[in-house]
N, C-alpha and C positions, 0 to 999 in steps of 0.2 A: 571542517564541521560536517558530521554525517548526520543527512535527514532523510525520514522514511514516513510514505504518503502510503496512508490506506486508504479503503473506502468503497460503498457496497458497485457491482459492476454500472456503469453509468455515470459515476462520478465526477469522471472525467481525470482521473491517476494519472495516465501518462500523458495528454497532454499539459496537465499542470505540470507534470514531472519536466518534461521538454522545454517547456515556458520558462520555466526556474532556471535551467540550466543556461539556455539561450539568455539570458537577461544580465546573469553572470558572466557570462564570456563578452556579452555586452559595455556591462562595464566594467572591462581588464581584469576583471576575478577570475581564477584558474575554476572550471565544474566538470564535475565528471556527472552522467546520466550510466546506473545502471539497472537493469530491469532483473524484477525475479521474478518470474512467470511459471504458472504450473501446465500449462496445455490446457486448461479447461476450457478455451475457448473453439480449439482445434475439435479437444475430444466431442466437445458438443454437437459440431457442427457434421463430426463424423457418424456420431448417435444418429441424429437425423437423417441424412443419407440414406443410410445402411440400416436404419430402422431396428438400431442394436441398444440398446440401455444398457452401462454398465451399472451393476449392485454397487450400493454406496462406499461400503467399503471397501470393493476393490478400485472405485475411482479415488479415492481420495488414497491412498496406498499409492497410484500411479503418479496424482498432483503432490504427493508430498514427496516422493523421491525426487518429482523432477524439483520442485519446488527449493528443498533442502539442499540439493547439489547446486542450482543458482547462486541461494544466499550464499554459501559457502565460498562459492569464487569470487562473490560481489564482494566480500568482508576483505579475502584475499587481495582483491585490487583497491579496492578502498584502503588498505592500510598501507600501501603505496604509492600514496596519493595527496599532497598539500593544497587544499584548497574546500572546495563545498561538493559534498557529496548528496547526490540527491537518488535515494532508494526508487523506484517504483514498486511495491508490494514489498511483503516482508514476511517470517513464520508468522505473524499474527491472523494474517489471512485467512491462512490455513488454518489455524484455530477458530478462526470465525465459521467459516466454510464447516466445520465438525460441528460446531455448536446448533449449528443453521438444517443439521442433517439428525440431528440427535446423537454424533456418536460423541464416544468419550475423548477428554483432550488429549490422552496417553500421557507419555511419560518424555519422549525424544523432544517433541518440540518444546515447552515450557524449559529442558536441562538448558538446550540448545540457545532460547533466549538468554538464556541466565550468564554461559559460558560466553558467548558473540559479546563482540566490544559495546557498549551501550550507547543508542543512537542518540545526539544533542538533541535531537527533537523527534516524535513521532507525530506527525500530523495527518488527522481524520480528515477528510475530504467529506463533510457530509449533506445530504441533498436529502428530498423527501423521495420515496419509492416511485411515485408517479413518474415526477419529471424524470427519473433516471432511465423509468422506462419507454417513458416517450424516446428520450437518445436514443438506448440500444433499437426502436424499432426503426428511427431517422435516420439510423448508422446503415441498418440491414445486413450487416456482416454478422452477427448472431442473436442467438435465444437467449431470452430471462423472462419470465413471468413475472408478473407484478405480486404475486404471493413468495417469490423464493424470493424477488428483491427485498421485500417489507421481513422476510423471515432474518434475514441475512444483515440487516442494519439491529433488528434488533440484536440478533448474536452479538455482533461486534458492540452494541454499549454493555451487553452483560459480561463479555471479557475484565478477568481480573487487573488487568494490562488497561484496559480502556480510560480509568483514574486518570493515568499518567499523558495520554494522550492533549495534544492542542487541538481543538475544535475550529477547521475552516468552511465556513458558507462553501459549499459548493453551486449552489442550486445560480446562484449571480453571474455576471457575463464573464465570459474568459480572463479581461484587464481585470477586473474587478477581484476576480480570484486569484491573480497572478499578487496583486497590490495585496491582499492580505496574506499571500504567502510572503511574501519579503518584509511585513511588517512582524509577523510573530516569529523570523529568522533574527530580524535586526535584534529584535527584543533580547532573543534566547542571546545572540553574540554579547550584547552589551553589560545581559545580569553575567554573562561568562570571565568578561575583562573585568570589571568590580569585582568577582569572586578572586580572580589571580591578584589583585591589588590588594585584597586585604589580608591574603596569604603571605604575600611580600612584606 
């Protein structure tokens, strides 16, 4: 089963992604945890530094190469793989991330979604902008503004893609998020075996 968690920075993606996987291996289920990261946290933190701004569209140009070369080997090892696969980040991201910036969604990513094998589940991690920002400033490992968070959650519900999506609380205690990720898995598994049974 391949699941792919989004969700605006603060959400808390990869440790829910972690949680998931650990919980699984927990009980005797095979999980694979693979991450598709674009650098934007690195790049950011090197903006600030160096007091360098990349233009928007040459960063998002740098996160999607890295971004797209990720998924591509995560799909690779995911499909060598029997058991629960658990995404962190996905191209949808990265279309959020454009929408959030103003540019256009192009043409690569949307084929790209369409061609990749299609994930059992996509699940939104979603919280309100505040709390996500309180995180990232409790974290102190990097920047977000509470204006490109709120810009950035909006983006991702205006995604065409975003319909499709499973809506989890993030904003709740880490068990508590873990708990409604394994209930809207169970679910998706179980409408899955009733579909193959009445195929049979």
């Amino acid at each position: 089963m391949l699941i792919v968690l989004t969700g605006i920075d603060g959400s808390g993606k990869t440790s829910a992604a972690k949680a998931l996987a650990s919980s699984s291996l927990a009980d005797g289920k095979n999980a694979l945890l693979l991450s598709n990261y674009a650098g934007r946290r690195r790049m950011s933190l090197l903006a600030a530094r160096f007091g360098v701004q990349l233009p928007p569209r040459l960063a998002d140009a740098v996160e999607t190469t890295i971004r797209v070369a990720n998924v591509l080997i995560s799909h690779v090892r995911a499909r060598r793989f029997r058991g629960l696969t658990v995404m962190d980040r996905h191209l949808h991201c990265q279309l959020a991330l454009r929408e959030a910036r103003g540019l256009p969604r192009g043409r690569l990513l949307p084929w790209l979604l369409r061609k990749l094998p299609t994930p059992d589940l996509v699940i939104h991690l979603d919280i309100d902008p505040q709390q996500a920002h309180d995180r990232i400033v409790a974290r102190g490992t990097d920047e977000e503004s509470l204006a490109d968070l709120t810009s950035l959650r909006d983006a991702y519900r205006s995604l065409p893609e975003f319909a499709d999506f499973t809506i989890v609380n993030a904003g709740a205690p880490e068990h508590e998020v873990l708990a409604g990720l394994k209930r809207v898995i169970a679910a998706a598994e179980e409408a899955r075996l009733s579909s193959a049974k009445l195929k049979v």
